[in-house]
matplotlib code that plots the C-alpha trace (Angstrom):
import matplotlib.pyplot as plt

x = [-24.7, -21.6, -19.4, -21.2, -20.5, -16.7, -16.7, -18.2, -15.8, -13.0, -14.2, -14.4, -11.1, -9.3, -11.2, -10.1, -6.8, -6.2, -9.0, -6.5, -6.4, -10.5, -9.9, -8.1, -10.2, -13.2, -11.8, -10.6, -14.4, -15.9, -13.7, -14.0, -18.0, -18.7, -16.7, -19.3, -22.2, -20.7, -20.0, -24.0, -25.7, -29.5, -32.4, -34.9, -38.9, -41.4, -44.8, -48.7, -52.1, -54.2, -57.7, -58.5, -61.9, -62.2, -64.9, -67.7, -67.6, -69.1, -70.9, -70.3, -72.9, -71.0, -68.9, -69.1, -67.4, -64.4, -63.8, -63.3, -61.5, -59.1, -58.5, -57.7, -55.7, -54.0, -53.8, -52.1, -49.7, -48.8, -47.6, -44.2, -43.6, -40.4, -41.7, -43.3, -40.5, -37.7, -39.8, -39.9, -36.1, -35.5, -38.2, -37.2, -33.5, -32.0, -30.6, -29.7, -32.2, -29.0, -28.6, -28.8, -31.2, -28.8, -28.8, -32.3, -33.0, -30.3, -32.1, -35.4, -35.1, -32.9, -36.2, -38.7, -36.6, -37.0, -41.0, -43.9, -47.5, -50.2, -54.0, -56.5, -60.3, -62.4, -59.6, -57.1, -54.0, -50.4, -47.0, -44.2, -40.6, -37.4, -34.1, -30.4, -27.0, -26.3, -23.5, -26.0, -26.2, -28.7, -30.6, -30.7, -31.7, -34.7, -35.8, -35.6, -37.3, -40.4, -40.0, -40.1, -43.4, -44.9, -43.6, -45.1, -48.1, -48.1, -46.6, -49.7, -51.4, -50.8, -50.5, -53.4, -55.2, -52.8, -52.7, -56.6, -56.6, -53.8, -55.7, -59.0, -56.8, -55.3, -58.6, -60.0, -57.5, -57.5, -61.6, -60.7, -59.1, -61.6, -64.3, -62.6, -62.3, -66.1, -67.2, -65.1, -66.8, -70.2, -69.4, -68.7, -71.6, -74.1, -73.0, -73.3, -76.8, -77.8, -75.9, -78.1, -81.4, -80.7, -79.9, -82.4, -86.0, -89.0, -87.8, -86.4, -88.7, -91.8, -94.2, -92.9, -91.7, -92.7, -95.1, -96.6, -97.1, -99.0, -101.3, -101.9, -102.4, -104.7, -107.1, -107.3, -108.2, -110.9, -112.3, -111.6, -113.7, -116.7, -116.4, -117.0, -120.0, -121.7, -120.9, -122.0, -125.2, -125.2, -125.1, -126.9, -129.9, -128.9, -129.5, -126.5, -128.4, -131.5, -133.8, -133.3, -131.0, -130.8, -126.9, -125.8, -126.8, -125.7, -122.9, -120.0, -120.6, -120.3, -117.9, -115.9, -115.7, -114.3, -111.7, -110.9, -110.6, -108.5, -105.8, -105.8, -104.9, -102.7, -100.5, -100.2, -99.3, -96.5, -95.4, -94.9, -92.5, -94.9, -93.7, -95.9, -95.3, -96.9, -100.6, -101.8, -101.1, -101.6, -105.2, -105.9, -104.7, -107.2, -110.0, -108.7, -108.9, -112.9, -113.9, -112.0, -114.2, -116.9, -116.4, -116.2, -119.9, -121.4, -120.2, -120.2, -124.2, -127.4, -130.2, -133.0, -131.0, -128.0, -125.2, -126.4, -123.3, -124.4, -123.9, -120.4, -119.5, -120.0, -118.0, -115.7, -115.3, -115.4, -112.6, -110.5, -110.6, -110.2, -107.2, -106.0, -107.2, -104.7, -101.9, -102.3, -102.7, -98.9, -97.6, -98.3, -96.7, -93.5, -93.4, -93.9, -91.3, -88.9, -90.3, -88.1, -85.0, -86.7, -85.7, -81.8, -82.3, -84.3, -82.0, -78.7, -80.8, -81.5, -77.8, -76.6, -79.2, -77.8, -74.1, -74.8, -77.0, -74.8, -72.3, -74.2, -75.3, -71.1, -70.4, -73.0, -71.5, -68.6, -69.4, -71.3, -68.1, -65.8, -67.8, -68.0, -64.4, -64.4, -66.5, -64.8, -61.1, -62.1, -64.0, -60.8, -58.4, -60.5, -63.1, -62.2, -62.1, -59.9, -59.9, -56.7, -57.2, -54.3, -55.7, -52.4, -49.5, -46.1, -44.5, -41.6, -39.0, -37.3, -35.6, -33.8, -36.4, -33.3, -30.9, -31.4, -27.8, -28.2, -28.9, -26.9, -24.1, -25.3, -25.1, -21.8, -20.3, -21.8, -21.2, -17.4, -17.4, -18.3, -16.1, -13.3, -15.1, -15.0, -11.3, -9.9, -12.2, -11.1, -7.2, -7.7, -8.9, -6.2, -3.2, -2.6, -2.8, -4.9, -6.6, -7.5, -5.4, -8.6, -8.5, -5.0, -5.8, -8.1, -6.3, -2.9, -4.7, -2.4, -3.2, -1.9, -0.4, -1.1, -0.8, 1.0, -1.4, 0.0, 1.1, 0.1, 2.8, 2.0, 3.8, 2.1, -1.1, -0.4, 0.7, -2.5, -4.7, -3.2, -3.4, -7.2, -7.8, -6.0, -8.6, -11.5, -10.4, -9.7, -13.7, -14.8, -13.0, -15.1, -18.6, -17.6, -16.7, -20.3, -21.7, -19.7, -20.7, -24.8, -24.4, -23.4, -25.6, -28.3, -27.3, -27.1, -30.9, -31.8, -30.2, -32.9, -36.3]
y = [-14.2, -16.2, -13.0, -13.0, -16.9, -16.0, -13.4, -15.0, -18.5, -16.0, -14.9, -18.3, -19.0, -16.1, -17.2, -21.3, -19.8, -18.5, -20.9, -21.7, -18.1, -17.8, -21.3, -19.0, -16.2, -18.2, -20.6, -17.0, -15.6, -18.6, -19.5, -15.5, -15.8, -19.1, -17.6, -14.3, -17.2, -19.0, -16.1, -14.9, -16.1, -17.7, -16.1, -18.5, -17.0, -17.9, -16.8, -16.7, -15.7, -13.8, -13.4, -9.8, -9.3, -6.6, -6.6, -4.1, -5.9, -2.2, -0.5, 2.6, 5.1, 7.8, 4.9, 4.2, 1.9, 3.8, 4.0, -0.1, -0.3, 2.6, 0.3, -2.4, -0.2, 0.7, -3.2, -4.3, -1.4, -2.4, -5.9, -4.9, -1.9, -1.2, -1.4, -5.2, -6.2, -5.0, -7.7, -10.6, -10.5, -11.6, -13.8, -15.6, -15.3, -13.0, -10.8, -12.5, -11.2, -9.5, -7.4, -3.5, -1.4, -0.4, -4.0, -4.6, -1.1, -2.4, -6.1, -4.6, -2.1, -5.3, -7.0, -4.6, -4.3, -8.0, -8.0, -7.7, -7.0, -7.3, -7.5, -9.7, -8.7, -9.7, -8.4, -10.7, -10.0, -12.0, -11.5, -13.1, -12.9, -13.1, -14.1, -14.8, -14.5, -13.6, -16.1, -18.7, -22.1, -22.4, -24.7, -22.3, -19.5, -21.8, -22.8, -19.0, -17.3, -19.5, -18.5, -15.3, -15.2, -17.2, -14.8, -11.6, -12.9, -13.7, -10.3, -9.0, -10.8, -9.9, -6.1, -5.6, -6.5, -4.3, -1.5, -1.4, -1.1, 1.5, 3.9, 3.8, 5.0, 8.1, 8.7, 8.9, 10.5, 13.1, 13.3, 13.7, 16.9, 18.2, 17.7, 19.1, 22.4, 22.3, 21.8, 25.0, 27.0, 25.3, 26.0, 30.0, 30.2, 28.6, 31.9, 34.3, 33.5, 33.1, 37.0, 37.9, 36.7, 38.2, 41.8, 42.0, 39.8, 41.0, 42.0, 38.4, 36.4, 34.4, 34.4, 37.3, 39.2, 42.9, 41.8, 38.6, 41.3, 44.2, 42.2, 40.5, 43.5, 45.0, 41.8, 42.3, 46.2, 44.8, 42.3, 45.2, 47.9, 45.2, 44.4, 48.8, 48.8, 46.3, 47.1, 50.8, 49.4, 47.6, 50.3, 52.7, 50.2, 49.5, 51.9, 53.5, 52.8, 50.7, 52.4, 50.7, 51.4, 47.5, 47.5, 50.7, 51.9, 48.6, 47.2, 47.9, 49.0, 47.0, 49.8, 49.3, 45.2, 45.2, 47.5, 46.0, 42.3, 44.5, 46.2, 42.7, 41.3, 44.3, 43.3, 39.6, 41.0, 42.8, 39.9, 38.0, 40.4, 42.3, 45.9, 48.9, 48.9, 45.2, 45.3, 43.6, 45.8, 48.8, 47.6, 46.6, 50.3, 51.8, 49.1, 50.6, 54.4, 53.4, 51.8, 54.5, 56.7, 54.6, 53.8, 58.0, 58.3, 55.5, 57.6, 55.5, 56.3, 54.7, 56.6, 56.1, 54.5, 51.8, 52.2, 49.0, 46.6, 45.4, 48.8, 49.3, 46.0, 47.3, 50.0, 48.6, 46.3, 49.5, 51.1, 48.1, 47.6, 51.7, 51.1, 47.8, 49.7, 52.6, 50.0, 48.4, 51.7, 52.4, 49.0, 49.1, 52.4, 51.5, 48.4, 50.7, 52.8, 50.0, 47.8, 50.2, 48.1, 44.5, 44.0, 44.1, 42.1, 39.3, 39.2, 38.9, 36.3, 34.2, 34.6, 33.4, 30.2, 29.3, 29.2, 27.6, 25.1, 24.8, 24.1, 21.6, 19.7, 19.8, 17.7, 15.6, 14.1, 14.2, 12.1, 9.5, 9.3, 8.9, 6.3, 4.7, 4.1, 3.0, -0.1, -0.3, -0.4, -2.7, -5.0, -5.0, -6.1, -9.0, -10.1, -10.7, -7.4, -8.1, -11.7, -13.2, -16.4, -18.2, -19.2, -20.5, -21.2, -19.8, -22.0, -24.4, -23.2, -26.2, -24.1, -20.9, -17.9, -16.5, -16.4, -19.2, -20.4, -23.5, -20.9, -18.0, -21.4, -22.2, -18.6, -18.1, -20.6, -19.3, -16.3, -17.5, -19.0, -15.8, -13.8, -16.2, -16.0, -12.3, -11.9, -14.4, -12.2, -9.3, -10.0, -11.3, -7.7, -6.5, -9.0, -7.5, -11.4, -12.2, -15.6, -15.6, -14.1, -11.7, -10.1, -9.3, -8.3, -5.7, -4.5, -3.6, -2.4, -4.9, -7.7, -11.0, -13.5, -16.8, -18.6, -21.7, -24.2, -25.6, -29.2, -31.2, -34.3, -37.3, -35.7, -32.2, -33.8, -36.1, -32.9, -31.2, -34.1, -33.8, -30.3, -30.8, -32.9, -30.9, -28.4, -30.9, -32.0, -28.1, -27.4, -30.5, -29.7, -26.3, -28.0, -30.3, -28.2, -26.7, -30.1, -30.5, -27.2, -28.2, -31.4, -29.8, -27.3, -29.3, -31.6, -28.6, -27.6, -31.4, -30.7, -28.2, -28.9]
z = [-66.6, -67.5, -66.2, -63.0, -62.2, -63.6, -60.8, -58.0, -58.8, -59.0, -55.4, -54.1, -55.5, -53.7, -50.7, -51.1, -51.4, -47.9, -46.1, -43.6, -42.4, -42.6, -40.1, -37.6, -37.3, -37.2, -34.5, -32.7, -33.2, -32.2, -28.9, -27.7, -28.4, -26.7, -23.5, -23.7, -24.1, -21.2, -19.3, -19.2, -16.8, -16.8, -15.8, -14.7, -15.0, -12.4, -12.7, -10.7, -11.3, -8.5, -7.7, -5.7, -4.3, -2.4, 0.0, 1.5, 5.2, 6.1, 3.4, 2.8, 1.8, 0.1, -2.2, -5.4, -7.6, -8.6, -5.4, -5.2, -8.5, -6.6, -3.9, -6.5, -8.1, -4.8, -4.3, -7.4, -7.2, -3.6, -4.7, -6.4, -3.9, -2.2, 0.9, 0.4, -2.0, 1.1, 3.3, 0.2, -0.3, 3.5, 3.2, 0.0, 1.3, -1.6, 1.1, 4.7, 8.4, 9.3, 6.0, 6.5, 4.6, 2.3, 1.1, 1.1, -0.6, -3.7, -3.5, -3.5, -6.7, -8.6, -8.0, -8.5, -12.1, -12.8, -11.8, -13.5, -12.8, -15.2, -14.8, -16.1, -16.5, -13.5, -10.7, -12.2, -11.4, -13.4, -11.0, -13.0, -11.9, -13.6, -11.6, -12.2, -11.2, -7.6, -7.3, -7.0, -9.8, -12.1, -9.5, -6.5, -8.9, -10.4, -6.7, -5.5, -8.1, -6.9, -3.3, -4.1, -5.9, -2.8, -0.9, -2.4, -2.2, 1.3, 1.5, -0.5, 1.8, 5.0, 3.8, 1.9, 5.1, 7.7, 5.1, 4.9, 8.5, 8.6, 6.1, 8.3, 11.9, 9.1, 8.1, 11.7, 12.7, 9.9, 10.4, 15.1, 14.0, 11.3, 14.1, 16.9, 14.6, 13.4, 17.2, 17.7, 14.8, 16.0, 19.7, 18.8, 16.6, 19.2, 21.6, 19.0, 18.1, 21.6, 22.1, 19.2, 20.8, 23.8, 22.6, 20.3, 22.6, 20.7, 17.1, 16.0, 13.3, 15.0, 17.3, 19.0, 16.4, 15.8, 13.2, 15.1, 18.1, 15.8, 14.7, 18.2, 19.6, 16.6, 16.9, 20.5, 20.2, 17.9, 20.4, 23.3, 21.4, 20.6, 24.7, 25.1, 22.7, 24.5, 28.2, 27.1, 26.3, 29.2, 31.6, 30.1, 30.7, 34.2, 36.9, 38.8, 42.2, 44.0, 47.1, 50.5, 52.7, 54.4, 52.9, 52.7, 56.3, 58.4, 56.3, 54.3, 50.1, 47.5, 45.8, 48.9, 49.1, 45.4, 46.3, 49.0, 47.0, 43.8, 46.9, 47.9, 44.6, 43.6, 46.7, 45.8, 42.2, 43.7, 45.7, 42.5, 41.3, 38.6, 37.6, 37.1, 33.8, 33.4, 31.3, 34.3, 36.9, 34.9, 34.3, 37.9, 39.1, 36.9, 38.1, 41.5, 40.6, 39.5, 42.4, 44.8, 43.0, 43.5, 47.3, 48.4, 46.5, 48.6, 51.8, 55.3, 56.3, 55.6, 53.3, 51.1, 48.4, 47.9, 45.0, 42.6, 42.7, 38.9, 37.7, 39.4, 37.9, 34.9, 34.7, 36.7, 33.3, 30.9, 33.1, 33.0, 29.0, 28.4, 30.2, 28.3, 25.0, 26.1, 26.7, 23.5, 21.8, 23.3, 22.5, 19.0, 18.7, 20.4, 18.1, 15.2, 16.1, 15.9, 13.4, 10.6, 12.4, 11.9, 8.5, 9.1, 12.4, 10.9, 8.3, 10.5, 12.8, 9.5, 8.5, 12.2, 11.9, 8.6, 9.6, 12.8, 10.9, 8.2, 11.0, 12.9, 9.4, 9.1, 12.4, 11.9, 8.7, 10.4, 13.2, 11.1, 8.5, 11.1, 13.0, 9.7, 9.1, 12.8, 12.1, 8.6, 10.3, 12.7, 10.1, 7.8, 10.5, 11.7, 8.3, 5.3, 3.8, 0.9, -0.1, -2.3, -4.2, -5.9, -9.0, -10.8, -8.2, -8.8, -11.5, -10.8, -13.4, -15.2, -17.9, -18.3, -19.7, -20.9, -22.8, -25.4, -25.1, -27.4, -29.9, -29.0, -29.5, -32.7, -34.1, -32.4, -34.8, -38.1, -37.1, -36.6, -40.2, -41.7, -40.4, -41.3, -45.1, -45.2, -43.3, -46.4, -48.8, -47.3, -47.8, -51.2, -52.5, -51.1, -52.8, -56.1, -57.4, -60.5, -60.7, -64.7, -67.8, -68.8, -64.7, -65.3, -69.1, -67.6, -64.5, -66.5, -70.2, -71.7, -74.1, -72.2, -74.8, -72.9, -69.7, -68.1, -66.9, -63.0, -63.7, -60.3, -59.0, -57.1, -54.5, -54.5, -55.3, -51.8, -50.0, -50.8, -50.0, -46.5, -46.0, -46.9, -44.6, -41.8, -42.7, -42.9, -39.4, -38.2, -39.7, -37.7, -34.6, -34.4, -35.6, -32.8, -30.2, -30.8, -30.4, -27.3, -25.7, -27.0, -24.8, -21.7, -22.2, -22.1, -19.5, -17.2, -17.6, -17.2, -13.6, -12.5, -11.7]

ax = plt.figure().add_subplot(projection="3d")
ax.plot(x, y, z, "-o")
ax.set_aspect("equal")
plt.show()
């Protein structure tokens, strides 16, 4: 223990000895870091705290509530964006009106550097701004950093609203063209199903589908052949004539006045437009056939007996369902024939009613959506679609956020006296001078026999109270210059605000 306090006196020694050097370097050290300190300039922090509520003027059915937190998202991110921030540096007057882009561009990404934007829970959202330098005093750099908060948000303002607006014309826009192409698609597939029912009338799914028709036709051969039964049993039990001869002898037959009346309705048939191969015709030519039949067996003279006009009725009826039975009979063997095709057709109609409806659901959406964003746009750029309140307004900065020069001042100057310390250390390790008789002992191997102890004057005593107190006075000169530099430090922050 006693060697280590011999040592560290032995240090302080060396050290006292050349404590006018360690005065120069640390005046040097301290002068060349107090310029630096000087030199830096202050950065003067302004900060505000938001509210964002963003508003459903228009709901929207197909939202949900990421989608608002994305427009918040979109909001916040908005605030420090080169395109806002190129408006807020004219505004706050970083950058003069008459400034090119270039110089907005460079004062806009110096700024977008020095911002920060946090967020708070419940759409809170923190700007703060840090500015300094520029040319400008500490006072026009603390009164600008608060215009330009109050300016982005203005500028948040204003283009949270017009940007809101903007993304609803893209997104009609975008939706104009994606309906334009569906009404295309849904125009071409309206004619191609229309095509399809056309070539292929009578085969399609329905009511008159090959399958709806077969059994149509089946239920009214069933009703036909119960018809035959009973008219057969009808005229067998009604006889074909009646005597007298009051009708037959003076006046025209009965056989002859139906035919007559069916010719007359056969012509007004054909006036209509009605084929020969239409059921109805093709059952009134038979009726017609019958009753020719029927008229050439009455003859044109009178006898003892008249044809009995219930009887010809009769099978005037019978004839007319044969032939309807033999019609039907065809029918359903021409639908057969092509009923093996039905499956492919009815499947390629069901395939051309789903696209098209598929289609038709498409536009419809598309419509609705697009008169959505309509109403939405239009809501944006007149309501209040995206409300901003100022909770906490842009602070008034009244000191520098940075640096801390009263301390950067203070560390300046012990960091000056320590380097003086270690430059006098330094150079007495390097002096082959030995302050005690046992250093110089050990350093040469030697025994030392004894020592002369320094005998101090009046006059050297004198002299070396002087020099003292030139280095007491040198020691207080740099404490004081601190102090000095502390005071007008000081006094230059009381000057802002």
């Amino acid at each position: 223990m006693n060697s280590l306090i011999d040592e560290l006196k032995i240090i302080l020694h060396g050290v006292w000895q050349r404590r006018w050097l360690a005065m120069a370097v640390a005046w040097v050290v301290a002068l060349i870091g107090w310029l630096v300190v000087a030199i830096i300039p202050n950065s003067y922090e302004s900060s505000a705290r938001i509210l964002v509520a963003v508003n459903d003027v228009v709901p929207d059915p197909v939202s949900n509530p990421m989608d608002q937190q994305r427009r918040f998202d979109q909001l916040k991110d908005s605030i420090a964006s080169e395109r806002n921030l190129q408006q807020v540096v004219v505004t706050a007057g970083i950058v003069d009106a008459a400034a090119d882009d270039r110089a907005r561009a460079s004062a806009a990404a110096d700024l977008q550097k020095n911002t920060k934007i946090t967020t708070t829970p419940n759409n809170g959202i923190d700007i703060t701004v840090t500015l300094g330098g520029g040319g400008r005093s500490n006072a026009e750099n603390a009164a600008m950093v608060t215009r330009v908060v109050e300016a982005m948000i203005a500028q948040f303002r204003d283009s949270g609203i017009r940007d809101g607006a903007a993304d609803a014309q893209q997104s009609i826009r975008f939706l104009d063209q994606q309906i334009l192409e569906t009404q295309t698609k849904l125009t071409q597939a309206e004619s191609a199903r229309a095509g399809f029912e056309s070539r292929n009338l009578g085969m399609l799914p329905g009511i008159g589908s090959p399958s709806a028709r077969i059994d149509a036709a089946r239920a009214e051969l069933t009703q036909i052949e119960t018809q035959i039964i009973a008219l057969n049993g009808q005229i067998a039990a009604t006889p074909p004539s009646s005597p007298g001869g009051g009708i037959g002898s003076t006046g025209v037959g009965v056989a002859r006045q139906q035919l007559a009346s069916a010719e007359a309705e056969l012509a007004g048939m054909r006036a209509r437009g009605l084929t020969g191969q239409h059921p109805d015709v093709i059952a009134l030519l038979s009726q017609i056939s019958a009753l020719r039949a029927q008229a050439a067996r009455e003859g044109g003279g009178g006898g003892g007996s008249i044809s009995n006009p219930v009887y010809a009725g009769l099978v005037a009826q019978r004839n007319a369902l044969n032939a309807r039975r033999a019609q039907l009979a065809a029918e359903v063997a021409q639908i057969n024939a092509r009923r093996i095709q039905e499956p492919a057709v009815a499947a390629e109609y069901d395939r051309l009613n789903r696209d098209y409806n598929v289609l038709k659901d498409q536009n419809d959406r598309l419509v609705a959506r697009r008169e959505q964003l309509r109403l939405r746009g239009a809501a944006e750029s007149t309501a209040d679609a995206v409300r901003i309140t100022v909770l906490d307004p842009p602070s008034v900065p009244t000191t520098p956020s940075a640096p801390n020069k009263p301390l950067l001042l203070i560390g300046v100057l012990f960091a000056a006296l320590g380097a003086g310390g270690a430059a006098a250390f330094a150079i007495s390790q390097v002096q082959g001078t030995y302050a005690t008789a046992a250093r110089l002992a050990r350093a040469s191997g030697l025994p030392v026999l004894g020592s002369v102890t320094e005998i101090l004057t009046a006059e050297l005593q004198a002299h070396r109270r002087k020099r003292l107190t030139r280095f007491v006075a040198a020691g207080g000169g740099l404490a004081g210059l601190c102090v000095v530099l502390l005071a007008v430090e000081f006094f230059q922050r009381s000057t802002v605000g």
